[in-house]
Every structure is written in C-alpha cells, then in structure tokens.
N, C-alpha and C positions, 0 to 999 in steps of 0.2 A: 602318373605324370612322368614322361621321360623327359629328358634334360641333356641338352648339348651342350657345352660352354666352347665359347669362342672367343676370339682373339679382342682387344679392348675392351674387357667385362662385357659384352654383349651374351646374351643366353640365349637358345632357341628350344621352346617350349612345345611340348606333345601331348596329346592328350591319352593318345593309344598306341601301337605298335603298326595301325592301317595307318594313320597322322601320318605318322614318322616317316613309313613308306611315300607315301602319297607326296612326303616333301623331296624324294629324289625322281619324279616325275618334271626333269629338269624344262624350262621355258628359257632358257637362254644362258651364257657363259658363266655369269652374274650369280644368278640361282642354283648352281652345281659349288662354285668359292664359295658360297656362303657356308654350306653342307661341309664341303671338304675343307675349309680353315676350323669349323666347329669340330668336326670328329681330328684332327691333330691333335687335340689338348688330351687325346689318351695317351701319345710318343711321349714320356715322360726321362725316363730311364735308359741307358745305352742297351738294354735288356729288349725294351720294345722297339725301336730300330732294328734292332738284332733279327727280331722275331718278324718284322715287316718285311725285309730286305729278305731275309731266309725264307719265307713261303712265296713268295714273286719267285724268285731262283729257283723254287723246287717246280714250281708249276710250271716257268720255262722251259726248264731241262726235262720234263715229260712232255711237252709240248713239240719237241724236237731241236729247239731252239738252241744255235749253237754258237751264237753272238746275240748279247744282248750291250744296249748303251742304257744307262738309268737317268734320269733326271730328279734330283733332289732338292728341296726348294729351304735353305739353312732358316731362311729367317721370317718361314714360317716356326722354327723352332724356337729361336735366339730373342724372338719377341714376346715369349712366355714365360723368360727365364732362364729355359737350356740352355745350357752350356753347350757351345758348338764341340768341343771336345766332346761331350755326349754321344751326341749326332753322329760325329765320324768315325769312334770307337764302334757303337753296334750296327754302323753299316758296313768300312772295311771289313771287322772280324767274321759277318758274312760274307762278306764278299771272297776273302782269304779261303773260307772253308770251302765255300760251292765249288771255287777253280779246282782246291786242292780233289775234290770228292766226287765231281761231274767233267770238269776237264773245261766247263763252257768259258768262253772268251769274254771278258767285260769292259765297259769302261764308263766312266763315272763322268756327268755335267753339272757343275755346279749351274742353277739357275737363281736368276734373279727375280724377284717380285716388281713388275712395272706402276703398281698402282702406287707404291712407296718411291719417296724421293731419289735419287741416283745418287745424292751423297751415302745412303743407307748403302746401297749395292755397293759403294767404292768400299767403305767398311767392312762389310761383310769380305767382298773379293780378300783384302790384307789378311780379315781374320783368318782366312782359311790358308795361308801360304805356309805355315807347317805342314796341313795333308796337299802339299802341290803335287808329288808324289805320285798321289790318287787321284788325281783330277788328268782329266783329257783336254774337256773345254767347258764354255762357260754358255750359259744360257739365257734366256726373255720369258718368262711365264706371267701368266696370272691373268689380271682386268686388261683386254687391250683396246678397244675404245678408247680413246682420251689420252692413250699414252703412247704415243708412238717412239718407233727403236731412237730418232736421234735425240730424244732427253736419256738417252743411255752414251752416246759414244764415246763419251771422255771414259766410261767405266770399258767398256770392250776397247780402248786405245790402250791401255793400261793393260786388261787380261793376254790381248794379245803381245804387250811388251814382255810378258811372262813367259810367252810360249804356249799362251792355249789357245785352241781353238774356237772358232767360235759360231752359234746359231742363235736363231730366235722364233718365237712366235710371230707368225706374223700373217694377215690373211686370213683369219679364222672369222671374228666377224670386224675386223678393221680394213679398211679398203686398200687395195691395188698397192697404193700407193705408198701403205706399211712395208709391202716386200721390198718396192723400190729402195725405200730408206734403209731398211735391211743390210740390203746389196751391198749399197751404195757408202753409206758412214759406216755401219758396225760390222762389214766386209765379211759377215757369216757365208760359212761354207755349207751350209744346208738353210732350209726354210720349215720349221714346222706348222704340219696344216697347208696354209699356202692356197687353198684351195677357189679362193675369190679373183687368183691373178687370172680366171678364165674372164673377167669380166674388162681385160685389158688384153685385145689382140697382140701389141705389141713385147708386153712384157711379155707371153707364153711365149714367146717367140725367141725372146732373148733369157729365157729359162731354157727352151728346148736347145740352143743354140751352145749356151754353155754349161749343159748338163747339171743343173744346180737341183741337188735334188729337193722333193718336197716329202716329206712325211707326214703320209695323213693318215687320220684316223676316223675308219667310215660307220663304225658304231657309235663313238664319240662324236659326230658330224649328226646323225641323226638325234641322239638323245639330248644334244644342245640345238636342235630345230634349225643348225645348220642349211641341214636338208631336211624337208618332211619325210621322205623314206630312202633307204638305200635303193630303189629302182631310180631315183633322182640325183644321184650323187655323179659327180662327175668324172670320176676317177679311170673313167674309162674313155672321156673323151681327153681329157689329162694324155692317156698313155698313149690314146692313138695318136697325138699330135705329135709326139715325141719328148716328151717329158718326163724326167727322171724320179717317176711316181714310183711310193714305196707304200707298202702297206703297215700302218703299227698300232699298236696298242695306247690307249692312252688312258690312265689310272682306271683298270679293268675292273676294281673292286665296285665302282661306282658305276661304270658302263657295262656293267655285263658283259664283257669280252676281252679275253686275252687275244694272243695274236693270232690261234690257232680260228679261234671263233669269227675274228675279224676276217679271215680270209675265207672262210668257206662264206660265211652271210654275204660278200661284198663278190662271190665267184658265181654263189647262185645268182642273188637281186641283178647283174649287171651282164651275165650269163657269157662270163667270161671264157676264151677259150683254154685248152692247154698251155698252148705256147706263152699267153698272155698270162695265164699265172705264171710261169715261167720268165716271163722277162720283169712280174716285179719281183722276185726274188733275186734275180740278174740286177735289178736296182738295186734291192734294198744291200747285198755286196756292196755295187759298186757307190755306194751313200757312208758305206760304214768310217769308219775310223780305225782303218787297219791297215798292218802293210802288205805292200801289194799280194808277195807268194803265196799268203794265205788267201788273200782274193780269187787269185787263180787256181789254187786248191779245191775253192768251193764251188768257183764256176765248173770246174769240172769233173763237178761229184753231178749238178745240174743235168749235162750234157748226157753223163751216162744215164741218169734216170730216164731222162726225156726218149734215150736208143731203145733202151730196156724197155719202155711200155709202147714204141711203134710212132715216137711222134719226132718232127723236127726241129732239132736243135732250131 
C-alpha cells in the first residue's frame, strides 16, 4: 500500500506502484493539485527545500538556461505547520550557491494559492516581508475555475504598494475573461498560460498590441488535456499573430519536461521554423524580469547564433 498525505488530513491511497503511476495520468487542473499538494507533505525541513530548489537549478544550468524565475507556493508549506522561515532558508541558500557556482540569473515569485480566501494571501504576503529582499514579484496559482484574479486585488494592490511586481494565472482552463481581470485589477505584467485568450479576437489583439507577454507550458497544456496533443496547441498561431509567446516549463517533475524538452516536443509537433524558435527566445528575454543591458546582451548572443548557422536574424 503506498500512501500520500495531503493537506486537511486527506490521504491518497495506492495499491501498487502501476496505481500510483496511473494516478499522474492527469484529466484535468484539479487532478494534477491533488497529486502535487499530497506529495508536498515530504518538504518538511529547510534541508528538502534545499535539495528541491538545488536539483531544478542543476538541471537548468545543464539545460543551457541562463535565466530562470521560480514560482513557489508558501502556503502550501505554512498550512502543514512549516515555518515559512523554513521555506525561505532552504530555497535562498540554494539559490545563493547556484549563482555563486553557475553564474545563472534568478529570481523568485512568491505565489498565491487562489482556491484559499485572499485574507490568507494578505497574511502570507506580510509574513513574507522579511525575505522582500528575495522576492521580485508576486503571483495567482492553483484551482482557477471559480476564482477569478479580482477576489485577489486588494492583495496585489498592496504587493504592488511594496514594490513587486506582479502576474497571474490566468486562461488556463478559466475563460477570456480571467485575463481581462488580470490586466485590468491586478495590473500583472505577464499572464501565465494564457492560452484561451485565442478564443476572444479582441483581447489577442490587445495582448499583441501591448506586448503582454504569455507563458505557456505546452507539455503542461497537454498532460492537463488542455490540448489533446501538442499538434493542437496553439502556440504557434499565438506567435504568428504577434503575441509575446514564450515557451516554459511548468512543475517538470510531474510533466515530464523541463524546458529543454518543452521546446524541442512543441518545435517538432508544431514544425516550427528556425527564426520562430528564435523569436520565442527573443520573447521569453523580452518577458523576463531583468534589466534592460542584460536583455540586449542576450539578444545578441541570439543574433550571432542565428549568422553562425546561415539563418535570418
């Protein structure tokens, strides 16, 4: 019998090691958080944080990856008894060494859980204003059916009183209309996922328009039946529009793909050109949360590769 524990005494019971597989054969958003708030209750200690955050970063940085943004969700910890001090101790002191020892560029999102009340996220935000530090900006994760961004805005009116910046989930499988809210109250300078806003001409229009970018995840998109296959995903009719389409990873352990893998599956299925992988790279820069000379740095490290193998910038 294997054994998950999850968050409000809830158990999730196995009978074999096929079980247990067969239960990350995800059918929708819902059925993946169930999975991934049960396997949380191992983060116990600032040791496994540590050791979380430190194998993502080693695999990045062999991956080629020379920015990364992380999103961490506190109160999936904080609701088990963790000490957020926990939390931010074994991910900082990875995060500390990787720069120190790879060089790679990071930067940390605190995210919110939307399925829990917005007085919880207002809590959580203060408790975390000792590591402000270590934060960039703030985020919307989790259930998004039923909760849309503006039962958060009082909480991102406040993050942003802070200084941080801010994004959210939104579009993934909540309608159009979530991006709107997005936008529009909780004044996010990215959209993650995002990928429903095709089913509203006009907002593509007013995404393409003011470069807002989207970060999707087209492994993640298919394994939550998003899409039934990456030959379906729309990522490619996203870029031809002109939308500031980026390619990323989304909790790989469970989706089988980091970001090297998300780009090659989503370059073959979509039979993507050069240039076009090329310009979401060009995106995923110009989406970062960096300053500019390093943007332009990288843009043209782009440029020469793209010379160097015969193709046009």
């Amino acid at each position: 019998m294997f054994r998950l524990a999850a968050k409000h005494g809830i158990q999730m019971r196995y009978d074999s090691i096929a079980a247990l597989r067969d239960a990350y054969h995800f059918h929708d958003l819902q059925s993946f958080l169930d999975i991934y708030y049960a396997g949380a209750n191992v983060l116990r200690e600032a040791e496994d944080f540590h050791a979380m955050t430190s194998a993502y970063l080693e695999h990045a940085h062999a991956d080629g990856i020379v920015h990364t943004e992380i999103f961490f969700d506190p109160q999936a910890h904080t609701a088990r008894g963790v000490p957020l001090a926990v939390v931010m101790e074994g991910i900082t002191r990875a995060l500390r060494e990787a720069q120190q020892k790879t060089g790679i560029s990071i930067r940390l999102i605190l995210c919110f859980l939307r399925h829990l009340p917005a007085r919880e996220a207002m809590l959580t935000l203060e408790a975390a204003l000792p590591w402000r530090e270590h934060l960039t900006a703030v985020g919307l994760d989790s259930s998004e059916l039923g909760h849309p961004p503006s039962k958060f805005a009082t909480v991102f009116a406040r993050a942003r009183e802070l200084g941080l910046l801010t994004v959210a989930h939104a579009g993934e499988e909540g309608p159009p209309a979530y991006i709107e809210e997005a936008l529009d109250l909780l004044q996010v300078r990215r959209i993650d996922h995002g990928v429903r806003c095709l089913e509203d001409p006009a907002l593509v229009a007013r995404l393409a328009q003011a470069r807002t970018p989207l970060t999707v995840c087209p492994l993640s998109n298919v394994r939550l039946r998003v899409f039934d296959s990456l030959a379906d995903h729309n990522l490619r009719i996203l870029l031809e529009q002109g939308v500031c389409v980026t390619v990323n990873s989304d909790d790989p352990a469970y989706f089988g793909g980091y970001l090297q893998e998300n780009f090659e599956a989503v370059a073959e299925a979509l039979q993507l050109s050069r240039g076009q992988l090329a310009q979401l790279a060009r995106n995923s820069i110009e989406a970062a949360f960096i300053e500019p000379q390093l943007k332009h740095s990288w843009y043209a490290k782009i440029d020469r590769l793209l010379a160097e193998n015969g193709a046009a910038a």
